[in-house]
C-alpha positions in Angstrom: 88.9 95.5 -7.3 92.4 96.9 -5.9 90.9 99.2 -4.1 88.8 97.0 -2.5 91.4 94.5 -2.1 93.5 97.4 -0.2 90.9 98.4 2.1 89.4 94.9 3.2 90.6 91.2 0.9 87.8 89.2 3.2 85.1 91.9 1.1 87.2 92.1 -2.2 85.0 89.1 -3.9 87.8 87.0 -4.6 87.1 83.6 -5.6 86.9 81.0 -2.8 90.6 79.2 -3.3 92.1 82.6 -2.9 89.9 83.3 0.0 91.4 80.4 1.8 95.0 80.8 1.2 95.0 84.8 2.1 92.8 83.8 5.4 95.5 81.1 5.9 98.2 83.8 5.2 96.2 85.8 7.9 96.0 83.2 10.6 100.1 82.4 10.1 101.2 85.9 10.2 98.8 86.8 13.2 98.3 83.5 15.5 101.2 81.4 13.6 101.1 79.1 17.2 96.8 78.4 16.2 97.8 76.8 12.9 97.1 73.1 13.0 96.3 69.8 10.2 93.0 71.8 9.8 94.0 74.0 8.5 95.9 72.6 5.8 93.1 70.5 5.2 91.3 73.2 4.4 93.6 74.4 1.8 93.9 70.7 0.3 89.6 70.8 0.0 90.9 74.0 -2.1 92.7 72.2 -4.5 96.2 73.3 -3.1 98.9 70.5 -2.8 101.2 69.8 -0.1 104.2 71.5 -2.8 101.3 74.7 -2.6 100.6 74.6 0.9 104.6 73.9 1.6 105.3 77.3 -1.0 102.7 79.4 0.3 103.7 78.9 3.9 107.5 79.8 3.0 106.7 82.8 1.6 104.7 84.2 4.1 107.1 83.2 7.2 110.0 84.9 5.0 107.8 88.4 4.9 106.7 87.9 8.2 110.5 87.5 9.0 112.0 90.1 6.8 109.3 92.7 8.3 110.6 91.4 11.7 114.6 92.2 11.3 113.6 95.3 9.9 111.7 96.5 12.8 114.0 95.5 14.6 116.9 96.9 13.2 115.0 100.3 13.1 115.1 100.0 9.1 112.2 102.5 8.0 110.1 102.4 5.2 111.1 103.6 1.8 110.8 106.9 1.2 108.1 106.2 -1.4 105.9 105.0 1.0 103.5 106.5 3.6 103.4 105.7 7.1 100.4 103.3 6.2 102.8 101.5 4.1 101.0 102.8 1.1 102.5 104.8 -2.4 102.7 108.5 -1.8 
């Protein structure tokens, strides 16, 4: 299930909560500006609660931010990983 996690999460066969927030993570990380009260309705009809929805969103804006001094800092990766980002 890693593997398949790693290569595609939308194919993975997570259950359909987890499908929601990582789709969620998705849309914040790559159209942050498209996110609107749908959204988080949809994670609510997923059993998440706003103290969720509020933790979830945190932690992917810090990443997103984190990733985003780095670059542009010129911070490389580790020197574990791969230029995929992956364990060498």
């Amino acid at each position: 299930m890693v593997d398949r996690f790693a290569d595609d999460w939308g194919t993975a066969g997570l259950d359909a909560p987890t499908m929601a927030l990582l789709a969620h993570a998705e849309k914040l990380t790559r159209e942050p500006w498209t996110v609107d009260t749908a959204d988080i309705e949809t994670l609510r009809g997923h059993g998440f609660d706003d103290r969720g929805i509020s933790s979830l969103t945190q932690v992917v804006a810090y990443f997103n931010y984190i990733n985003r001094v780095a670059d542009g800092l010129g911070v490389g990766a580790e020197d574990w990983l791969g230029p995929d980002g992956t364990p060498t």
